[in-house]
VOGU-3710 file (C-alpha; in Angstrom, 3 decimals, decimal comma):
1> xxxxxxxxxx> 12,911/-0,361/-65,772  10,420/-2,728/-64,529  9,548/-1,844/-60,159  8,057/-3,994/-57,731  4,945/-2,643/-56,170  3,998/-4,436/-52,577  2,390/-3,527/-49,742  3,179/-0,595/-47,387  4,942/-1,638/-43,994  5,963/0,562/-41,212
11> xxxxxxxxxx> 9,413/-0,654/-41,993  9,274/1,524/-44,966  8,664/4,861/-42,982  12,039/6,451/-43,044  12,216/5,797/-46,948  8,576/7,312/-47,083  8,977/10,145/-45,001  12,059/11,224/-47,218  10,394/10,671/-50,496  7,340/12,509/-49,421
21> xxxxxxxxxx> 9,885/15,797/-48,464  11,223/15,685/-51,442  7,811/15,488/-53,825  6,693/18,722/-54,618  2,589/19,097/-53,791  3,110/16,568/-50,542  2,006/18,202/-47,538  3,367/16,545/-44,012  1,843/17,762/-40,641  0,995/15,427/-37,487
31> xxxxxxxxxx> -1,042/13,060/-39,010  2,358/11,654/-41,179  4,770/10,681/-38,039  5,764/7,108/-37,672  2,843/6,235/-35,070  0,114/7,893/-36,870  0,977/6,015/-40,646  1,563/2,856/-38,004  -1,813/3,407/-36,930  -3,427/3,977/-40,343
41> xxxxxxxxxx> -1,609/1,172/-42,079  -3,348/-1,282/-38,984  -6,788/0,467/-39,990  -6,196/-0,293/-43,795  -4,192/-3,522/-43,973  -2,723/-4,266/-46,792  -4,233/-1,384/-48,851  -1,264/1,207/-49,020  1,470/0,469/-51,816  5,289/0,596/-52,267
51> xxxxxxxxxx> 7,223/0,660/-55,695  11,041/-0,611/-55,236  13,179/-0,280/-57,642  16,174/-3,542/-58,323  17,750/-2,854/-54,974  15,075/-2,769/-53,417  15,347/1,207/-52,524  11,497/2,381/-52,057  11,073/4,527/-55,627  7,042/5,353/-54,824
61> xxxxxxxxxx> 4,268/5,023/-52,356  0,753/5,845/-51,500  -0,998/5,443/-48,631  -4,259/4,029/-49,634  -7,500/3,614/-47,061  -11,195/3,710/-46,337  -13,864/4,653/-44,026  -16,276/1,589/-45,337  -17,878/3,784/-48,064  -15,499/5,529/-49,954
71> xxxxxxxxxx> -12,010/5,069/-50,348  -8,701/7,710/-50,140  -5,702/8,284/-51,424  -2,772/10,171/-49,523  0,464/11,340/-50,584  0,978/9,473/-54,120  4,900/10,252/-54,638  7,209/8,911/-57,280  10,811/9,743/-57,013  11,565/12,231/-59,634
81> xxxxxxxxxx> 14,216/9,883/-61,575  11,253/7,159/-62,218  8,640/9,651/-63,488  6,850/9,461/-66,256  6,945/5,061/-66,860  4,013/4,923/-65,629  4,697/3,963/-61,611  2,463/6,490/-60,262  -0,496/5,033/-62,473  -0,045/1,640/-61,279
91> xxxxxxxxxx> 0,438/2,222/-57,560  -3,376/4,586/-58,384  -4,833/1,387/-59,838  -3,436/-1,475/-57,406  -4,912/0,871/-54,941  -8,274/1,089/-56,679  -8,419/-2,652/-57,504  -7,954/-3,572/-53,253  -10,645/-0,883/-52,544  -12,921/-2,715/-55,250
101> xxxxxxxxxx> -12,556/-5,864/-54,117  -13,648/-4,522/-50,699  -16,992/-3,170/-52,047  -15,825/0,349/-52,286  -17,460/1,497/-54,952  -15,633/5,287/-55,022  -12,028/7,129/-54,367  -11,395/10,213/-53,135  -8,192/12,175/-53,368  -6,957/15,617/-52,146
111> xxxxxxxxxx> -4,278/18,091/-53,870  -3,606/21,718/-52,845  -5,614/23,704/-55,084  -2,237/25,291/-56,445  -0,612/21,698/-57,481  -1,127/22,019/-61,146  1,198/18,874/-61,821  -0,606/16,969/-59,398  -3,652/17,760/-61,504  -2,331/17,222/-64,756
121> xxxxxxxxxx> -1,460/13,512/-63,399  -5,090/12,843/-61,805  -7,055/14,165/-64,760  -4,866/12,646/-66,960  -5,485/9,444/-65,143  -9,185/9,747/-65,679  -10,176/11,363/-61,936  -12,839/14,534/-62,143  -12,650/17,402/-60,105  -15,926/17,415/-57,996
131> xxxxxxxxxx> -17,303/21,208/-58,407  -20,177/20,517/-55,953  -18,005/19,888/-53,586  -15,313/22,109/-50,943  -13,266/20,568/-48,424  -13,859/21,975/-44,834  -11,038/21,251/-42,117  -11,566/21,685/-37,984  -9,427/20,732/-35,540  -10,263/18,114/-33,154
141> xxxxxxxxxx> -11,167/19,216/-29,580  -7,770/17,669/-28,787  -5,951/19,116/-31,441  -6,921/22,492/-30,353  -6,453/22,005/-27,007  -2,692/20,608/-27,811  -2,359/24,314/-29,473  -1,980/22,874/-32,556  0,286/24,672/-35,204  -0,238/22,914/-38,344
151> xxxxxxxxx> -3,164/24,982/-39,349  -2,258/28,168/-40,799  -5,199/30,197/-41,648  -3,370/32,960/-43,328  -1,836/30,479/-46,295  -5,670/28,407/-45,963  -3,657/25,443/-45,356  -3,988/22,892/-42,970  -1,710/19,878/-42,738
//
C-alpha cells in the first residue's frame, strides 16, 4: 500500500498523540502537549513528517528539528498494521533530505537504552550508536520550580 508522507500540522495532534501511546519505545512527558509540538513545529517549519494512509487516517509521524548545527529526530512511530513496507525509512530520509538542504550536515536521535526494536530499526537504517557520548538531562530552573514530576530518578528516566 502506497502512503502519503506531508508535512506535520498541529491539526494532526490528536492523531499523533494517539499513535505515539500506542508505539512501544515512545516516551510522552510535558514537552509532547498540543502547545509545546505547536511551538516546536513554528521553530522547525515544515521539517516534521506525516504518513496517511488512502483515507487519509495519519499511519506515521516524526517530529523532525534543529538547533542550526545538528539536526533531531523525536518520536518516529508507525502504526503497527503498516510496519515493515518501509514507512518508517522514508519519513527518516524525507527528514534527513529537509535538514540537508538546510546545511545540516548531522542527525541526532534518542531511544531508551532498553528499546531493542527501536535499535534494530536505526542500525538497520545505517545510524551508529555514538560510544563517546552519554546523554545528561536537568531540569530547567522553571521546571523545577513547577515541581516537576516527569523525571523519575529511580527508573533513570526523564520524559
Amino acid at each position: 500500500m502506497q502512503h502519503n508522507l506531508g508535512a506535520m500540522t498541529i491539526g494532526d495532534y490528536d492523531a499523533l498523540l494517539g499513535l505515539w501511546q500506542a508505539t512501544e519505545g515512545v516516551g510522552l512527558g510535558e514537552s509532547d502537549t498540543r502547545e509545546a509540538v505547536a511551538s516546536f513545529l513554528q521553530r522547525n517549519p515544515g521539517l516534521s513528517c506525516v504518513a496517511r494512509d488512502a483515507s487519509g487516517g495519519v499511519v506515521g509521524a516524526v517530529l523532525c528539528g534543529h538547533d542550526g548545527r545538528r539536526g533531531y529526530l523525536h518520536h518516529l512511530a508507525v502504526a503497527r498494521a503498516c510496519r515493515g513496507q518501509g514507512l518508517g525509512r522514508r519519513l527518516v530520509e524525507r527528514c534527513l533530505q529537509r535538514l540537508g538542504a538546510l546545511g545540516i550536515l548531522k542527525c541526532n536521535v534518542f531511544l531508551f537504552a532498553d528499546h531493542a526494536a527501536g535499535e534494530s530499526f536505526w542500525r538497520h537504517n545505517g545510524w551508529q550508536a555514538r560510544t563517546d557520548l552519554r546523554v545528561l538531562q536537568r531540569l530547567t530552573v522553571l521546571a523545577a520550580a513547577e515541581g516537576d514530576s516527569h523525571c523519575h530518578p529511580a527508573e533513570a528516566r526523564c520524559e
